[in-house]
FILOLUM-826359 format. One record per residue (C-alpha): x, y, z; chain; residue in one letter. Coordinates in Angstrom, 2 decimals, always signed. Layout:
X_Y_Z_A_A
...
***
This chain:
+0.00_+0.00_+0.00_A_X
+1.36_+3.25_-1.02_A_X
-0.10_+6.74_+0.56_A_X
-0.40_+9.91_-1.70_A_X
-2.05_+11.93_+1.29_A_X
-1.27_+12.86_+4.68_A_X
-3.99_+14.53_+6.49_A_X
-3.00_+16.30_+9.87_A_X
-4.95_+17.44_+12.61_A_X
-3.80_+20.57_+13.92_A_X
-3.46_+21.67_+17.80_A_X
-1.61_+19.60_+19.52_A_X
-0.05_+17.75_+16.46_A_X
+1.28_+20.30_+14.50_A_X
+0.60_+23.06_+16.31_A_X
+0.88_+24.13_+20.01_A_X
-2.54_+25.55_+20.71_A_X
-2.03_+25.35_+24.59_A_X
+1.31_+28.07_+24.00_A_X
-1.28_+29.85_+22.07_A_X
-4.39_+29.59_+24.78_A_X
-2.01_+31.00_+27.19_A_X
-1.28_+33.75_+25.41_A_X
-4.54_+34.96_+24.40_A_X
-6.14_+34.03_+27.64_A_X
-3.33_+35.77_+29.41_A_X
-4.23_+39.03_+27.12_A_X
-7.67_+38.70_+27.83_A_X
-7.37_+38.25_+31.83_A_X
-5.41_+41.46_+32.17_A_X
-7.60_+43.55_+30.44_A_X
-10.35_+42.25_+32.58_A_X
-8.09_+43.00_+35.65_A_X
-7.70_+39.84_+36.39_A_X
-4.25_+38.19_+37.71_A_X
-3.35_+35.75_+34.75_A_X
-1.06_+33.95_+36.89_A_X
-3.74_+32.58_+39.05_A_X
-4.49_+29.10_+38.61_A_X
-7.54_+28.78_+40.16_A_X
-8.93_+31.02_+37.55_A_X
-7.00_+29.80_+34.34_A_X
-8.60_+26.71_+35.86_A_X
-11.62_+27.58_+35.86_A_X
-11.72_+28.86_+32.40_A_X
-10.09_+26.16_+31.20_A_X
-12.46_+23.53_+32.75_A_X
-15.48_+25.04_+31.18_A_X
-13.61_+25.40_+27.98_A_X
-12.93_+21.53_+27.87_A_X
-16.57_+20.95_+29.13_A_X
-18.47_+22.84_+25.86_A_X
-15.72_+21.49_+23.69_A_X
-16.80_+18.28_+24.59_A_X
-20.28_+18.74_+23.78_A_X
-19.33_+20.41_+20.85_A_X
-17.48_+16.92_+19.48_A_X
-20.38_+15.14_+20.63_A_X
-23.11_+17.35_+18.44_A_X
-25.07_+18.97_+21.45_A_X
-23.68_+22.36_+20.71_A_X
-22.75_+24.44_+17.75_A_X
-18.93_+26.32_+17.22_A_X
-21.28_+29.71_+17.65_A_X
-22.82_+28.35_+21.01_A_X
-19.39_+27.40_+21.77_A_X
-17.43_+30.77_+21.84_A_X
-19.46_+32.55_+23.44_A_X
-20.81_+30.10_+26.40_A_X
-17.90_+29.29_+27.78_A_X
-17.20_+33.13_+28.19_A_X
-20.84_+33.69_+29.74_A_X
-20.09_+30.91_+32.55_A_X
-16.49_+32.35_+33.04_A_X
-17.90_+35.64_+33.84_A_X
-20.87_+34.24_+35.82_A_X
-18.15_+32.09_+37.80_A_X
-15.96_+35.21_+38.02_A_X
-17.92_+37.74_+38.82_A_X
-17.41_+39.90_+35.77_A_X
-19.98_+41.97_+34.67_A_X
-18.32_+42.21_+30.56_A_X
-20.78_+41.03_+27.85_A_X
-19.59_+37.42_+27.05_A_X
-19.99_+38.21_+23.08_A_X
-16.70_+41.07_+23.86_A_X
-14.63_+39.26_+25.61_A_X
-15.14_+36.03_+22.89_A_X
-14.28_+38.73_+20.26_A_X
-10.93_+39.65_+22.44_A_X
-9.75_+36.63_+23.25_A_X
-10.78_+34.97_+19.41_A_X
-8.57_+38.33_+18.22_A_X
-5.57_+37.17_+19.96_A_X
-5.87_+33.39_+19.82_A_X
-5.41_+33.68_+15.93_A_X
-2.40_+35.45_+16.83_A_X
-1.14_+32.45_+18.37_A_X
+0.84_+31.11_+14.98_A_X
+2.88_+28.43_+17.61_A_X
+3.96_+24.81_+16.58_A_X
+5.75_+22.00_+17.81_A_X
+9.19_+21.00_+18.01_A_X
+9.63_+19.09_+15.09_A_X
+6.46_+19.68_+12.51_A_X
+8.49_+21.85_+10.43_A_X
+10.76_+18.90_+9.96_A_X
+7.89_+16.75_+9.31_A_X
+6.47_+18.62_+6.79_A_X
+9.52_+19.13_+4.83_A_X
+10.46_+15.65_+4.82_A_X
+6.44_+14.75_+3.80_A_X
+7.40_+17.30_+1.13_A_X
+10.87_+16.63_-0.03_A_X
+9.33_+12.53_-0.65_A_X
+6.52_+13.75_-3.06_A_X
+3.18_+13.39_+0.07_A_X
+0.46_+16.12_-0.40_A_X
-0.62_+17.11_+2.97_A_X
-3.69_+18.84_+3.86_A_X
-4.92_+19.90_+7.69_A_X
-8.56_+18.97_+9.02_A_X
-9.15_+20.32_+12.26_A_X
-11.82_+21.34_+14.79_A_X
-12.48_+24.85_+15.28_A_X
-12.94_+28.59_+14.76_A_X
-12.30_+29.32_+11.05_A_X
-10.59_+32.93_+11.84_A_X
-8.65_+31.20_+14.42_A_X
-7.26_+28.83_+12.25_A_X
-6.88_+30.31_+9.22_A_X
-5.17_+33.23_+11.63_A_X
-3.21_+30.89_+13.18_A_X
-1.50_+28.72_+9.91_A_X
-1.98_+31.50_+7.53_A_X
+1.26_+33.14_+9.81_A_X
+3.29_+29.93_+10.83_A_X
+6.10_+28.43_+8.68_A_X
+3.65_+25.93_+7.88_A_X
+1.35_+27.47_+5.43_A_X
+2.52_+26.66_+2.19_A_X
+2.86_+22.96_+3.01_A_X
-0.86_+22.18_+2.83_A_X
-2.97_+21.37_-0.44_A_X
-6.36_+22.39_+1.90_A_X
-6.71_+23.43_+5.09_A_X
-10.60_+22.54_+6.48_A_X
-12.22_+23.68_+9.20_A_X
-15.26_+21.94_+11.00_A_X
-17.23_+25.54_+11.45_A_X
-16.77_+26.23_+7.35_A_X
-18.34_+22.22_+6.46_A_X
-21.27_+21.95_+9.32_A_X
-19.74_+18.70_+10.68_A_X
-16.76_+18.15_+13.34_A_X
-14.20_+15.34_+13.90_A_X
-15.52_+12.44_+14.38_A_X
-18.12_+13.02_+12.42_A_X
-18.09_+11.37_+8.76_A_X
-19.43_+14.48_+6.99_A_X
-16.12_+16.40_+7.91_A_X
-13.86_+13.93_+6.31_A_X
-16.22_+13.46_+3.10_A_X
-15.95_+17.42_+2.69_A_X
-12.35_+16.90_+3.21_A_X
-11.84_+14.26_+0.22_A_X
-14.01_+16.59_-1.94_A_X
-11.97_+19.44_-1.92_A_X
-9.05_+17.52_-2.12_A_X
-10.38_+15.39_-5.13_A_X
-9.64_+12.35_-3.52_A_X
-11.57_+8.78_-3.31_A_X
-9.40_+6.18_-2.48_A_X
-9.52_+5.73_+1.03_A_X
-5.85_+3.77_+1.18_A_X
-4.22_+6.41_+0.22_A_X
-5.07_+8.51_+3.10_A_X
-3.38_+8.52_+5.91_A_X
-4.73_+10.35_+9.35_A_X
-2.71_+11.90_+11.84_A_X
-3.64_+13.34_+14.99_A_X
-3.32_+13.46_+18.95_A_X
-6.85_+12.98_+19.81_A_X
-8.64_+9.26_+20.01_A_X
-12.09_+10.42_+20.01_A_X
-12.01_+12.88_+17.03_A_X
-9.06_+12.27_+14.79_A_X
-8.24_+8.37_+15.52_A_X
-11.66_+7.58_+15.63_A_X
-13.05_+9.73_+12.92_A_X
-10.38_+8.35_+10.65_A_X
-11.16_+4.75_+11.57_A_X
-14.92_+5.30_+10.99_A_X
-14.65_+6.40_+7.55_A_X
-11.98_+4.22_+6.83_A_X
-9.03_+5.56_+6.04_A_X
-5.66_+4.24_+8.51_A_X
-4.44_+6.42_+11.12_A_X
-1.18_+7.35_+13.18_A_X
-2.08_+8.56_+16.64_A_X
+0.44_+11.37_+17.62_A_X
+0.96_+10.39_+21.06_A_X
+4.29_+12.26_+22.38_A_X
+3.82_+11.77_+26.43_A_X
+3.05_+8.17_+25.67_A_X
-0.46_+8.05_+27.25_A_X
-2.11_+4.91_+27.84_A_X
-4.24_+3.67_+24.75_A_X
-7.62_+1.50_+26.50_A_X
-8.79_+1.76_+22.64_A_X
-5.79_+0.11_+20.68_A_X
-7.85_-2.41_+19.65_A_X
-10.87_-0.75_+18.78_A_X
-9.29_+2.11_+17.27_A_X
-6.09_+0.19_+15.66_A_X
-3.94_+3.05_+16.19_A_X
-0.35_+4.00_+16.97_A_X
+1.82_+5.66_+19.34_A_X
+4.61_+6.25_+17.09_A_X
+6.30_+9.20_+17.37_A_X
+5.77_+11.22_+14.34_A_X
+9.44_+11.58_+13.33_A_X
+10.44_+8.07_+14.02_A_X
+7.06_+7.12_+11.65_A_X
+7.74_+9.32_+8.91_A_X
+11.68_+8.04_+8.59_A_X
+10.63_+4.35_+9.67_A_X
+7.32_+3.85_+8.03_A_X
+6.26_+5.73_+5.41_A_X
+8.51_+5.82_+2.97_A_X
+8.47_+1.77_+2.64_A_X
+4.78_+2.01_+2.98_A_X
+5.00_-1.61_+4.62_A_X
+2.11_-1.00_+6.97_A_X
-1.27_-1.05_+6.13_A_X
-1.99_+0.29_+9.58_A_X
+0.00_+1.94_+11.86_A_X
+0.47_+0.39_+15.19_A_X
***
């Protein structure tokens, strides 16, 4: 089996989205005159953040519903008396700011590059974040199409994002796609579903409960690239 495509998720495998929450949280905190170092309320922000994100994967909420909830509880929680649609548009303005990635996925993406793999990024999110974010990294001219769960109606693991995804890529052979992300229940999952392989990007080596469910790996992604993708001896990682 030979792959043509790599498709990437994007916070968390490529890029660092938790260097980037910090900053625009940080941002955001101060001008509400709030310490930023304080844990208890990064915390708390952070907790509800994961909460309505978690819903949001699961279909119970939309991206709109989404950016502008988790502000309305923060405040509620806080004590602030800022409209929650503000402080979204703040904190959204510096978040795309946030054009962070990871040791290594510059590497990666030359060497995807350099051995003739299109690459294109499907991710979960905002689409001015996103676009914000990759459209100022080093990484933006490595991808064939960048899609974003707001712009298609349908989020990872849904099927609907990954049929959008081989649309606009033109592409309907499922083996020669390969998914990459850090997250089981969106990207390892989603991939599986649809049925295309998948490499889970799992740098802290966290336990897998899944592996046989999901069939994924733990590989780290610059030992797969050199070990396994250019002999293509692996139908499935892992």
């Amino acid at each position: 089996m030979s792959y043509e495509w790599i498709l990437f998720d994007a916070d968390e495998t490529l890029f660092d989205f938790k260097m980037s929450e910090s900053h625009a949280l940080n941002q955001l905190l101060t001008s509400c005159s709030l310490d930023a170092n304080d844990t208890e309320i990064t915390g708390c922000y952070k907790r509800i953040n994961e909460e309505l994100w978690r819903e949001f994967e699961q279909g119970l909420i939309s991206s709109a519903e989404l950016r502008v909830e988790r502000f309305r509880r923060f405040g509620r929680e806080q004590g602030l008396n800022d409209d929650a649609e503000e402080l979204s548009r703040r904190y959204l303005g510096s978040l795309a700011e946030g054009a962070f990635i990871l040791a290594g996925a510059l590497d990666i993406c030359l060497y995807l590059k350099e051995h003739g793999y299109k690459m294109a990024i499907i991710t979960n999110g905002i689409k001015e974040v996103q676009f914000g974010r990759i459209g100022r990294s080093d990484l933006k001219d490595f991808f064939e199409a960048v899609i974003v769960s707001e712009d298609t109606g349908f989020q990872k693991p849904q099927a609907g994002i990954f049929e959008h995804a081989f649309r606009v890529i033109q592409e309907d052979r499922k083996d020669k796609m390969l998914m990459v992300g850090d997250s089981l229940t969106s990207d390892i999952q989603g991939g599986n579903h649809i049925g295309i392989d998948t490499c889970w990007y799992n740098p802290n080596r966290m336990p897998n409960e899944t592996a046989g469910e999901m069939g994924c790996s733990n590989a780290g992604f610059l030992r797969f690239c050199g070990e396994s993708l250019p002999g293509n001896d692996r139908t499935r990682p892992g």
